[in-house]
DSSP file (Angstrom, degrees, kcal/mol; ACC not computed):
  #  RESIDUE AA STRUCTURE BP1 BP2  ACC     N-H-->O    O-->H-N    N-H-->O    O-->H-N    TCO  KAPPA ALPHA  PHI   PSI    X-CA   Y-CA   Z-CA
    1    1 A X     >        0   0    0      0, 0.0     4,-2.6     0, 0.0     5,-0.1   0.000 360.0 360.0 360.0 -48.5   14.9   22.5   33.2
    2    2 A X  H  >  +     0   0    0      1,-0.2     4,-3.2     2,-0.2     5,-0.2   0.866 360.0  49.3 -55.9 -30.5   13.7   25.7   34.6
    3    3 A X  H  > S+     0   0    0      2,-0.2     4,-1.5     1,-0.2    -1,-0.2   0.865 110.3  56.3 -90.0 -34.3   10.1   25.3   32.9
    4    4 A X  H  > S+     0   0    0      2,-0.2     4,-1.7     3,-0.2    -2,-0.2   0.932 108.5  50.1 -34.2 -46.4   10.1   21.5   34.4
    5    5 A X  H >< S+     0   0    0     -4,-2.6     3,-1.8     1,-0.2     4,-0.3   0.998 108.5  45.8 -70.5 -70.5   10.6   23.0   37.6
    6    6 A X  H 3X S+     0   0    0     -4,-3.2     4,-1.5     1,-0.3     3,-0.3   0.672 109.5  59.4 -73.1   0.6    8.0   25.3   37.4
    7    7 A X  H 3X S+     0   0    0     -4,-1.5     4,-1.8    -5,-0.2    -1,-0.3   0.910 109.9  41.4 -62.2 -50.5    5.5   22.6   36.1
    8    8 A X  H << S+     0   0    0     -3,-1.8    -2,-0.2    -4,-1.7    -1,-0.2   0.376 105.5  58.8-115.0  42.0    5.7   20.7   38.6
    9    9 A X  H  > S+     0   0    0     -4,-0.3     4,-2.0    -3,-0.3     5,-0.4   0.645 119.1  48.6 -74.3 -47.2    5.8   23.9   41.7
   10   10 A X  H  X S+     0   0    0     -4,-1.5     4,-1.0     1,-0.3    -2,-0.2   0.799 107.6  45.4 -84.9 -15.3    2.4   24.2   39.6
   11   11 A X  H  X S+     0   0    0     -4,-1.8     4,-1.1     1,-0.2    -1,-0.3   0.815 117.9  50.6 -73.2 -33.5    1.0   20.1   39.6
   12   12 A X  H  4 S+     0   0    0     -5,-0.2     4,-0.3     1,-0.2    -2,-0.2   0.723 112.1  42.1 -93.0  -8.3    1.9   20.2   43.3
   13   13 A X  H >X S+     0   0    0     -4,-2.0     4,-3.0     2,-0.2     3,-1.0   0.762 116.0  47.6 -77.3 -24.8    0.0   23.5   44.2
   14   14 A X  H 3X S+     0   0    0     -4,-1.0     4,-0.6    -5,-0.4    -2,-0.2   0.820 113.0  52.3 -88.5  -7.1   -2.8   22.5   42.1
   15   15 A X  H 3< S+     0   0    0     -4,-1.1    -1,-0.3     2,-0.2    -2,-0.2   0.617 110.5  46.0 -80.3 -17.5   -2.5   18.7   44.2
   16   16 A X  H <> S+     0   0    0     -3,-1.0     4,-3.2    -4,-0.3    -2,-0.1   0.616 109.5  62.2-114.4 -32.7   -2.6   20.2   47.8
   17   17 A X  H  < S+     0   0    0     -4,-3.0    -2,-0.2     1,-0.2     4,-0.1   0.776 108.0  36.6 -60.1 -16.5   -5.5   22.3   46.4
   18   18 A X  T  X S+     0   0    0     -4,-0.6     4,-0.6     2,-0.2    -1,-0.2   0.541 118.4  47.7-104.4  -4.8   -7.6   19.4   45.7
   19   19 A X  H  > S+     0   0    0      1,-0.2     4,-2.6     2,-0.2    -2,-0.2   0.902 104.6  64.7 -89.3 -27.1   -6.6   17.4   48.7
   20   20 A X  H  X S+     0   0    0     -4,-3.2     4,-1.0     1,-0.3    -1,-0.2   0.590 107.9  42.0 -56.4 -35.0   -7.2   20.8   50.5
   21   21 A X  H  4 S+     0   0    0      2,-0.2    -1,-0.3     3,-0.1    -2,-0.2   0.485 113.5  48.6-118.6  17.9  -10.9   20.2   49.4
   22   22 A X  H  < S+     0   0    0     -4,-0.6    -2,-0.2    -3,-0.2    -3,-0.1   0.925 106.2  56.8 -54.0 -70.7  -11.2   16.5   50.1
   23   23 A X  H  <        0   0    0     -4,-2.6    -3,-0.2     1,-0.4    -2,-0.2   0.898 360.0 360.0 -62.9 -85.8   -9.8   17.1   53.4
   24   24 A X     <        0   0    0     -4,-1.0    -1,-0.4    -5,-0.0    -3,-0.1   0.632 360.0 360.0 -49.0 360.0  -12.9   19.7   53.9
C-alpha cells in the first residue's frame, strides 16, 4: 500500500509537470 501511494505522489508530480509545460 505504501509503494501505491508513493506511485501515484510520483504520476501526479510528474502530471502537474507536464501540464506545467503546456500551460507555458
Amino acid at each position: 500500500a505504501e509503494n501505491n501511494r508513493q506511485m501515484m505522489i510520483k504520476v501526479e508530480a510528474h502530471r502537474q509537470k507536464m501540464r506545467g509545460l503546456v500551460a507555458e
